[in-house]
MARGU-493123 format. One record per residue: residue in three letters; x, y, z negated of N, C-alpha, C in turn. Coordinates in pm, whole numbers, padded with zeros to 5 digits, always signed. Atoms other than C-alpha are relative to their C-alpha. Last residue first. Example, Ala and Ser with C-alpha at 12.3 -4.5 7.8 and 13.67 -1.06 7.14 Angstrom:
residues 2
SER-00082-00119+00006+01367-00106-00714-00077+00109-00073ALA+00089-00119+00000+01230-00450-00780+00090+00120+00000
end
This chain:
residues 304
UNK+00133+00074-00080+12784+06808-07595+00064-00108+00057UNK+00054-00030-00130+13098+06827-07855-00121-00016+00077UNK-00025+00128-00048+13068+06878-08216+00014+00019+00139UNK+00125+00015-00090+13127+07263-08305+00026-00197+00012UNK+00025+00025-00166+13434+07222-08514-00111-00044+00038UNK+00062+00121-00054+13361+07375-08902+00028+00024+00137UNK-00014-00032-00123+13543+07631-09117-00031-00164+00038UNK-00011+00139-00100+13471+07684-09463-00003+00032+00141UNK+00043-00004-00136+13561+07984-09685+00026-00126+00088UNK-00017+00158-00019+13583+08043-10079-00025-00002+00162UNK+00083+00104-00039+13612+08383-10182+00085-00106+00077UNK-00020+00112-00019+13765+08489-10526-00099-00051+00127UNK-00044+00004-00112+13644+08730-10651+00022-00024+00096UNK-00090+00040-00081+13545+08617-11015-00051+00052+00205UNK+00073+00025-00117+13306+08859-11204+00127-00075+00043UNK-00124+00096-00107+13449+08897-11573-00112-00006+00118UNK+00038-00009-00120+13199+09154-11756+00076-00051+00119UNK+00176+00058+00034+13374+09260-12057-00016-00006+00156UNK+00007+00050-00119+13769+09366-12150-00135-00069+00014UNK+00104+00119-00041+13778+09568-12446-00003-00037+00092UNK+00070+00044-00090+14108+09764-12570-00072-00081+00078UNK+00091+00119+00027+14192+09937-12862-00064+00049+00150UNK+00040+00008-00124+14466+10197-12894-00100-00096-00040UNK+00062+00128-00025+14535+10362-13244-00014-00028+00144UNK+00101+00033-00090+14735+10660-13346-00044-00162+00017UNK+00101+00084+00108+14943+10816-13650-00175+00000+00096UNK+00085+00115-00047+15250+10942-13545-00086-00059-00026UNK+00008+00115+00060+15391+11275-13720-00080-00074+00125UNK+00134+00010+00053+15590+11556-13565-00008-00170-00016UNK+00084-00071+00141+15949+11598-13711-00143-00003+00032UNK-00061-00018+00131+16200+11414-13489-00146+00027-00155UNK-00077-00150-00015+16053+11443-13174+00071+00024-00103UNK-00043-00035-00142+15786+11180-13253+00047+00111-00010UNK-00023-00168-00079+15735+11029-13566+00041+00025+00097UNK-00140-00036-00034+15598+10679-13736-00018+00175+00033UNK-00044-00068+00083+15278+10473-13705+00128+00054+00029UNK-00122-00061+00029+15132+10316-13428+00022+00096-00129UNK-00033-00100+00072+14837+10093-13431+00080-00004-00054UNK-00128-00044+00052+14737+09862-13119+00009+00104-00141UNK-00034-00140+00066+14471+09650-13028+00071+00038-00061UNK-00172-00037+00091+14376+09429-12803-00027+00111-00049UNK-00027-00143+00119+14023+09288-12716+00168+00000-00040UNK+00118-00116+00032+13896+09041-12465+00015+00102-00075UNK+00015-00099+00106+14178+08849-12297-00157+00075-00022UNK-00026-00159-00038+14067+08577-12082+00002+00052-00143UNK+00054-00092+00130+14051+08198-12187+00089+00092+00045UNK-00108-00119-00072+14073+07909-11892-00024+00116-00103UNK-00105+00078-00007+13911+07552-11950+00116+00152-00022UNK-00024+00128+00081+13594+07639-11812+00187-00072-00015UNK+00011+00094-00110+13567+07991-11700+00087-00122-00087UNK+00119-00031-00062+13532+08258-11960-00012-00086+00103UNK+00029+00105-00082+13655+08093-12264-00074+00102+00095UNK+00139+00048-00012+13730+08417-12478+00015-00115+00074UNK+00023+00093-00118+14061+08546-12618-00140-00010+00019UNK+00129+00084+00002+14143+08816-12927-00048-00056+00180UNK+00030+00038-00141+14488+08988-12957-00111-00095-00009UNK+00108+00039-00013+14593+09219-13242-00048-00044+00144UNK+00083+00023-00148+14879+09428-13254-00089-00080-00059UNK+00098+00122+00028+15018+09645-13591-00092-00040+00120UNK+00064+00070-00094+15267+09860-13590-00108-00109-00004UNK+00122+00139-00017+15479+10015-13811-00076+00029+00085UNK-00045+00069+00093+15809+10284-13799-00105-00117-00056UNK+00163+00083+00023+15778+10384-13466-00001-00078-00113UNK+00028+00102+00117+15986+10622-13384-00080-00073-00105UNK+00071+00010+00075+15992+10813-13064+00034-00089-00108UNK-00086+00146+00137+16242+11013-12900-00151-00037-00111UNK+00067-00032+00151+16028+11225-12620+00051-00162-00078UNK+00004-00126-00024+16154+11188-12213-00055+00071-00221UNK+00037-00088-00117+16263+10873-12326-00006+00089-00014UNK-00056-00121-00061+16391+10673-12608-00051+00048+00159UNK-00001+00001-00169+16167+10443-12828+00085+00123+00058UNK-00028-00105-00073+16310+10339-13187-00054+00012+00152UNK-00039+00027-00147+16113+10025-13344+00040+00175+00025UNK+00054-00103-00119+16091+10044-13743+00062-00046+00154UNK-00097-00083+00032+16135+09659-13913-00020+00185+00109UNK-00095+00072+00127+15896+09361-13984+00132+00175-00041UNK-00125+00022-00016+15637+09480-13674+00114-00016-00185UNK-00037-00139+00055+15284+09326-13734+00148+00030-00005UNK-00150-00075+00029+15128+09065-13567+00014+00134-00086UNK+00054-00107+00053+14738+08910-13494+00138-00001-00085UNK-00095-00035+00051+14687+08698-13220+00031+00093-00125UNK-00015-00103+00113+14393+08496-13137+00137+00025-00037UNK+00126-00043+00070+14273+08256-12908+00017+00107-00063UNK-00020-00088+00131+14594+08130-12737-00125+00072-00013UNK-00028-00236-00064+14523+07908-12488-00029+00015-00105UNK-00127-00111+00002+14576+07515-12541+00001+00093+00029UNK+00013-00063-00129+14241+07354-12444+00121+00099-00005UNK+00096+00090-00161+14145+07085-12652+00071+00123+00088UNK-00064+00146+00005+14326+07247-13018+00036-00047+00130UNK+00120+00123+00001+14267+07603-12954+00050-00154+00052UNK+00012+00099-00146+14586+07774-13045-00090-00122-00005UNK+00135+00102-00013+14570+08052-13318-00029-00041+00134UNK+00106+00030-00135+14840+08266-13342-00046-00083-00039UNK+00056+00147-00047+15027+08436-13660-00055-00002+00116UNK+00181-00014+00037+15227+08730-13753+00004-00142+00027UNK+00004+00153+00051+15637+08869-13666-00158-00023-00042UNK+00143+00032+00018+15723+09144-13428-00006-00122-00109UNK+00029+00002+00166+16054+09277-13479-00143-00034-00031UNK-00081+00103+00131+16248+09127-13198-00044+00068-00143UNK-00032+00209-00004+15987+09137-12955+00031-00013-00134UNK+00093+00014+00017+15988+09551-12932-00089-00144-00086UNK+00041-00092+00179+16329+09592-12949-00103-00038-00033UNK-00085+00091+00084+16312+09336-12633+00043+00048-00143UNK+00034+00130-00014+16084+09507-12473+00069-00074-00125UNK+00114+00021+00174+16235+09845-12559-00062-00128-00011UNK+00148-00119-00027+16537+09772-12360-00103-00040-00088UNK-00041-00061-00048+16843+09482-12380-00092+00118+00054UNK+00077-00094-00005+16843+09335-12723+00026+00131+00124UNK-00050-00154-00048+16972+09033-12786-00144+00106+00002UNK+00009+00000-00121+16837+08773-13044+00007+00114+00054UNK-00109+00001-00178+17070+08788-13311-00045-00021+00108UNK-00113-00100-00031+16801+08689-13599+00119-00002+00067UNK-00151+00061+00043+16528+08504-13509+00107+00087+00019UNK-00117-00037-00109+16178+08724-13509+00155-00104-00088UNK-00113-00127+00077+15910+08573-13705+00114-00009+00084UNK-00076-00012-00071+15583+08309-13600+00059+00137-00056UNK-00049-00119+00081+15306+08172-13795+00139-00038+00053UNK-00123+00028+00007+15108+07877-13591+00030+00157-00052UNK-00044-00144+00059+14778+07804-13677+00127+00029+00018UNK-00104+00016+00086+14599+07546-13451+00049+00138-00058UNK-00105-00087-00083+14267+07588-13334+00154-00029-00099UNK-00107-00038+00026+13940+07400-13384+00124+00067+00104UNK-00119+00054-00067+13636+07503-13223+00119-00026-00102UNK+00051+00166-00029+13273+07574-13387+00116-00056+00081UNK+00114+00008-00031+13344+07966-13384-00044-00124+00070UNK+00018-00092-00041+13723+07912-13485-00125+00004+00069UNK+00092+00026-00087+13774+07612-13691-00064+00129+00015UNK+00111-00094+00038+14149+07625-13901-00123-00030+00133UNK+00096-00099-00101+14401+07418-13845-00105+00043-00034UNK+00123+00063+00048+14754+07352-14025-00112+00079+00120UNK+00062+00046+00135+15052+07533-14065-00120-00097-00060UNK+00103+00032+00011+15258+07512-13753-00005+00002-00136UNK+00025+00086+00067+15584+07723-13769-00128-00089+00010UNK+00216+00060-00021+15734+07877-13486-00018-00056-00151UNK+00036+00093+00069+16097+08097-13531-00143-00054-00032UNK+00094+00038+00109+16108+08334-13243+00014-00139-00075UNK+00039-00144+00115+16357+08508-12996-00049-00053-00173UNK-00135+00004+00085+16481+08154-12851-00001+00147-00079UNK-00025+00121+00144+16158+08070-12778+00076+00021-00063UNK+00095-00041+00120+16003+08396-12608+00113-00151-00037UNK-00056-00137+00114+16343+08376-12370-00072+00022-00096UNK-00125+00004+00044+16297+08035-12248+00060+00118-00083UNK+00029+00046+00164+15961+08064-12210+00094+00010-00061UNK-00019+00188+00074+16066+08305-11969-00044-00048-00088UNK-00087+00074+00089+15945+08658-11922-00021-00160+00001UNK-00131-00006-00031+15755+08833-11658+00086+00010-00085UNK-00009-00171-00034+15415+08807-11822+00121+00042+00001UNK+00060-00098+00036+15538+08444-11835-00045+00168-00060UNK+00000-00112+00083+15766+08262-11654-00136+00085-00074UNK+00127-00082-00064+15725+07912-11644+00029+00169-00079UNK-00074-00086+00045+16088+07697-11751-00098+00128+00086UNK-00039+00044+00205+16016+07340-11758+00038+00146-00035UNK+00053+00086+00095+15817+07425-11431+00045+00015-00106UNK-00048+00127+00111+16021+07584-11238-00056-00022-00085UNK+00124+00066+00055+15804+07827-10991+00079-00150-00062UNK+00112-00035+00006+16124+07962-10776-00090-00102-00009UNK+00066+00032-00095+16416+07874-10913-00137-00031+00006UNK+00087+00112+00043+16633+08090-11115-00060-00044+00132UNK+00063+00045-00148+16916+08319-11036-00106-00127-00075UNK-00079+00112-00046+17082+08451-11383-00132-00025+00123UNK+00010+00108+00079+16941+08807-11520+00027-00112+00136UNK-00055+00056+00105+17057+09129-11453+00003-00150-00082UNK-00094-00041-00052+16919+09247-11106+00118-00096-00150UNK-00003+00152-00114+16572+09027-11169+00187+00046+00007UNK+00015+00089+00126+16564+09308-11512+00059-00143+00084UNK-00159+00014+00106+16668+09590-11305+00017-00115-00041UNK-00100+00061-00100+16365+09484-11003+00136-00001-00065UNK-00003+00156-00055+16126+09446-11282+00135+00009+00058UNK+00050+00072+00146+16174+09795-11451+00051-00138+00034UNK-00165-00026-00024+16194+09952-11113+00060-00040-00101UNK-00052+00065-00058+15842+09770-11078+00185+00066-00002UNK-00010+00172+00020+15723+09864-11398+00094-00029+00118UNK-00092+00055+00145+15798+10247-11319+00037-00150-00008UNK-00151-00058-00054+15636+10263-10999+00099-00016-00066UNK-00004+00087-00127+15310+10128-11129+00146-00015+00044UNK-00010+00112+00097+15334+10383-11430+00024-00115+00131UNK-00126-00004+00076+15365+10660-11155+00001-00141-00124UNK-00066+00047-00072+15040+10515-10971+00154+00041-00032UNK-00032+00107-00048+14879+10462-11271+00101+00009+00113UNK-00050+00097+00102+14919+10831-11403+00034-00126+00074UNK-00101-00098-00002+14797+10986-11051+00118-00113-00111UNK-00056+00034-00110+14508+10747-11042+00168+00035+00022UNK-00015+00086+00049+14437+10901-11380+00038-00130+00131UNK-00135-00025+00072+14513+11253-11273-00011-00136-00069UNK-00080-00035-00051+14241+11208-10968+00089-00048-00115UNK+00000+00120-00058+13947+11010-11159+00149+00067+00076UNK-00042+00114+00058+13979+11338-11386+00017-00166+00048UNK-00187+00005+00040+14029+11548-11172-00014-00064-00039UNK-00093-00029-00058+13675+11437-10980+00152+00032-00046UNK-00017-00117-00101+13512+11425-11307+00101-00065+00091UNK-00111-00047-00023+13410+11085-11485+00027+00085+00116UNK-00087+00062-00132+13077+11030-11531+00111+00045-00022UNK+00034-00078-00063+12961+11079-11953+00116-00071+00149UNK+00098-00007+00024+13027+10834-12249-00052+00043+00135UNK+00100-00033+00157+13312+10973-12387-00131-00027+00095UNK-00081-00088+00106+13520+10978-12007-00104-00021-00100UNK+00084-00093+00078+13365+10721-11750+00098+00071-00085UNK+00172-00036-00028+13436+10566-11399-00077+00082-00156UNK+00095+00002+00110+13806+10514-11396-00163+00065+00055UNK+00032-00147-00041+13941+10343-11117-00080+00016-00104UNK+00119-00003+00094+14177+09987-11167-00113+00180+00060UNK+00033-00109-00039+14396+09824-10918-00085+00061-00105UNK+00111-00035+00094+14602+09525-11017-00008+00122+00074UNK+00036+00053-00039+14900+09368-10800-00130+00053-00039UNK+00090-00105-00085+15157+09584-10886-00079-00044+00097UNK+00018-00109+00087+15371+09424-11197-00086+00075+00142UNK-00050-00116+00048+15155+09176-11176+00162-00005+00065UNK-00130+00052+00052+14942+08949-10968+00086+00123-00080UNK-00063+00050-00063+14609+09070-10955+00147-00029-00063UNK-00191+00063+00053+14341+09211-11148+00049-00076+00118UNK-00040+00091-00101+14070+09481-10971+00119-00092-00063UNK-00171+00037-00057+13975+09731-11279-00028-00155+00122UNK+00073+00123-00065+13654+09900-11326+00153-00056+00021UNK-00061+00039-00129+13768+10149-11618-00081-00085+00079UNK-00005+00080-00058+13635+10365-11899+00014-00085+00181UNK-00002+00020-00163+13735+10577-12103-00020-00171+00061UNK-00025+00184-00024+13713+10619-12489-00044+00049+00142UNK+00035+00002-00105+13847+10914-12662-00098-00115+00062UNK+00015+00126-00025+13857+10966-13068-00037+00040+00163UNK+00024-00016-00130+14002+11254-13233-00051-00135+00052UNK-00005-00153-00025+14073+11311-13630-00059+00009+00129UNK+00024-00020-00158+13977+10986-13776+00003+00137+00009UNK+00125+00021-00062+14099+10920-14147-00001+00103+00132UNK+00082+00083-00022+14399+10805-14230-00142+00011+00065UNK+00110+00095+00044+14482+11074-14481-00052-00138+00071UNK-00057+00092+00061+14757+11168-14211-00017-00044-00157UNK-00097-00143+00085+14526+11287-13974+00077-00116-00087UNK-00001+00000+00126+14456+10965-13722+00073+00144-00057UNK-00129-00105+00076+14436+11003-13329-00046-00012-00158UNK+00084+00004+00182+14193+10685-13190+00145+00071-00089UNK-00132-00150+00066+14246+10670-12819-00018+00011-00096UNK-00031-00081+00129+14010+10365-12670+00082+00101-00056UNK-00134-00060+00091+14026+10196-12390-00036+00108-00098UNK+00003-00122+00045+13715+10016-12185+00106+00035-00113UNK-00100-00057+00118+13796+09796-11929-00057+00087-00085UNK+00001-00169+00038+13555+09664-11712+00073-00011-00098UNK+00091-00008+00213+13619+09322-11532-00016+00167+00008UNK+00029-00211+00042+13743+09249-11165-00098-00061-00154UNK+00157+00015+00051+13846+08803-11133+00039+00222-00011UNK+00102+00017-00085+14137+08651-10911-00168+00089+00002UNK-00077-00112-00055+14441+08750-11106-00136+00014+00090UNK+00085-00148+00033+14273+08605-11425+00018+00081+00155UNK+00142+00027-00009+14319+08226-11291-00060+00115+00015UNK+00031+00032-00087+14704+08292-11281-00185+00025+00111UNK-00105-00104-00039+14765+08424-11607-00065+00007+00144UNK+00095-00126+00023+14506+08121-11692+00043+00154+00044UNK+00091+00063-00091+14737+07892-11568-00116+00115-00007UNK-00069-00071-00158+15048+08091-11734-00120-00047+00082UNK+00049-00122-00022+14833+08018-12045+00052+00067+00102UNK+00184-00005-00016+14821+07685-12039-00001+00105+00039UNK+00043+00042-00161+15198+07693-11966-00128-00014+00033UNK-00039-00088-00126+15219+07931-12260+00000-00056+00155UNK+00109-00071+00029+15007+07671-12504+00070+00091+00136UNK+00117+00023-00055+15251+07371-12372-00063+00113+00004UNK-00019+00039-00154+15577+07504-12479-00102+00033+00064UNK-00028-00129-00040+15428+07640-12810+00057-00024+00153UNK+00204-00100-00013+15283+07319-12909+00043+00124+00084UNK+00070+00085-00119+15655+07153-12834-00164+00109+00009UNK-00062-00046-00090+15822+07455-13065-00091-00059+00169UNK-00017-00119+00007+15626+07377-13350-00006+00062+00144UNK-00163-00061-00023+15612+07014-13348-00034+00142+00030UNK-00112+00001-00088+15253+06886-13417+00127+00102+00004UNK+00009-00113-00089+15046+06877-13742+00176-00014+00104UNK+00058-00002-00121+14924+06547-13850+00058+00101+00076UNK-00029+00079-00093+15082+06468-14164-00002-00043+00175UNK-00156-00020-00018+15094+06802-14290+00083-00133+00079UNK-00069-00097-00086+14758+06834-14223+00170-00023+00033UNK+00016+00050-00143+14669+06523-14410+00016+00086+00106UNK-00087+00084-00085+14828+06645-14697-00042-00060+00112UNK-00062-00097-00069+14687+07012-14710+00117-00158+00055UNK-00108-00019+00090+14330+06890-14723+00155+00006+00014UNK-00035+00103+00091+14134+06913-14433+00098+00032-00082UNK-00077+00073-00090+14068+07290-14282+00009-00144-00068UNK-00121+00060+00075+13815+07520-14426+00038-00162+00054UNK+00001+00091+00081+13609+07699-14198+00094-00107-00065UNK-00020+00110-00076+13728+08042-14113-00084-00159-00061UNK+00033+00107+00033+13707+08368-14205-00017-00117+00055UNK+00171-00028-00017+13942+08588-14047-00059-00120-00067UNK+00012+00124-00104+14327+08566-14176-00194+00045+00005UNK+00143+00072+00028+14442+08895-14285-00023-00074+00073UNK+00088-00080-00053+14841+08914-14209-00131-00052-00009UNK+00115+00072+00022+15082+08845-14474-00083+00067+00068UNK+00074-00084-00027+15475+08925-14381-00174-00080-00005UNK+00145+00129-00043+15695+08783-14526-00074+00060+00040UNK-00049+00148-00028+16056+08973-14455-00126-00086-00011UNK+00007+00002+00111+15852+09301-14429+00034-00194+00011UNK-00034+00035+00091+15206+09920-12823+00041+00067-00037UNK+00020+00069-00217+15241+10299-12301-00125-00077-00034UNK-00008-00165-00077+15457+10336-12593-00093-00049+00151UNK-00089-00052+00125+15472+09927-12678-00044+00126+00115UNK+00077-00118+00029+15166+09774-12442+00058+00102-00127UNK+00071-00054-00122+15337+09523-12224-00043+00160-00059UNK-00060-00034-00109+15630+09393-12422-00052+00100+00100UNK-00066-00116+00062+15436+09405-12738+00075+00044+00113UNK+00105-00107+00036+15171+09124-12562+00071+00145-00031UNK-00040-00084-00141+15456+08941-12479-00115+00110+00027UNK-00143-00017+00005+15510+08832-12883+00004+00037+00156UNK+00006-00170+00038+15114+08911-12866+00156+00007+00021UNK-00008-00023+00144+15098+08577-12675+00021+00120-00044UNK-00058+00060+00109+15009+08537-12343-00015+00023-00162UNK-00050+00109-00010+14872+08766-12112+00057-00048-00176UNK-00038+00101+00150+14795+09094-12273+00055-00145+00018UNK-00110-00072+00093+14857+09301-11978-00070-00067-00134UNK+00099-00023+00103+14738+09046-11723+00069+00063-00118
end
């Protein structure tokens, strides 16, 4: 699930492809108990954060089963800010296990069917992106220590460890806020300094810093909403530099207990190539969960 988790693996998925305090708008909310009985109440940082990603590896799990519609966004900015180009396409996607478990096919351009090339060169795309991730994956399994398969105290998510989001990030709980008749906890999170850095991922990670919002009862992350602290360099076929950022991750309950992504969204700033400018948006809706998923019984005739 390319937002899985938290936006801190959220940046992993959707960098290219996605201020020491940093204050990001909080949505309105209803106001929380006063600040000492919060402070008396609010759980361990690090422990909440355990739990919420093993909720959410369940849900990781849950999503692989269900087709949705995608619709993506393109949103080119002049550099006033205001809108120069806007796309929006849309997908049927198949989820599955990642990195090449998912199928998707587009079905619209602006509105209108999607042409023959165009369902071609976007097939085309995925199945090079596809190809990528997994040579991606198989470096990453090539470099890192032998683990054992489906450990518990140590769940990977969107193919990362907890173990590695923890030791990136400093957690804080602040208190809780009540998200459309739910509470949620608030936790405000910032990159720790010296965690390595071995590909954009991990560039990516280590300058994110913002808040989440973890529903009390049901531990999945509800809401993300980051911004990067320092520029991110990308190198490939085109040197990019990304000097802010700003993600955004919004959840839903769609099966009891289990909360699907519904909206990400990205905006890049910066330059590409040296000298042209950067100044785009992504935003993407997920609607229309159907689970998959069949169920099948098998019965012995009785005898005559």
């Amino acid at each position: 699930m390319l937002a899985a988790a938290l936006v801190l693996v959220l940046a992993g998925g959707i960098f290219p492809g996605p201020a020491a305090a940093v204050e990001v708008p909080v949505p309105a909310a209803v106001a929380a108990p006063p600040a000492s009985a919060r402070e008396e109440s609010l759980p361990d940082a690090g422990e909440l954060i355990r739990k919420a990603l093993r909720s959410q590896r369940a849900s990781e799990q849950r999503f692989d089963s269900y087709t949705f519609d995608r619709m993506e966004e393109t949103i080119t900015y002049r550099s006033d800010g205001t809108v120069r180009e806007t796309t929006r396409r849309l997908f049927y996607v198949f989820s599955g296990p990642e990195p090449d478990g998912s199928s998707r096919e587009l079905v619209e351009v602006d509105g209108r069917p999607a042409t023959p090339d165009e369902i071609r060169k976007a097939a085309e795309d995925d199945r090079k992106a596809k190809k990528r991730r997994l040579e991606e994956r198989a470096a990453a399994r090539i470099s890192e220590p032998k683990r054992v398969v489906g450990d518990q105290d140590d769940p990977e998510i969107a193919s990362r460890r907890l173990s590695d989001l923890m030791r990136r990030f400093d957690f804080r709980v602040t208190g809780q806020e009540v998200l459309a008749g739910r509470a949620a906890w608030v936790v405000e999170f910032s990159p720790r300094p010296g965690a390595p850095e071995n590909g954009l991922g991990d560039r990516a990670l280590n300058a994110l810093a913002g808040r989440a919002w973890i529903d009390v009862s049901d531990l999945q992350i509800r809401r993300v909403e980051a911004i990067t602290t320092h520029p991110v360099k990308v190198a490939g076929g085109i040197v990019v530099n990304v000097k802010r950022a700003e993600v955004s991750y919004e959840a839903a309950a769609i099966a009891p207990g289990f909360w699907f992504p519904t909206r990400i969204a990205l905006r890049l700033e910066g330059k590409k190539a040296l000298f042209f400018p950067l100044n785009v948006g992504y935003k993407f809706e997920l609607s229309n969960f159907r689970s998959f998923a069949v169920e099948t019984e098998s019965s012995i005739p009785a005898p005559n």
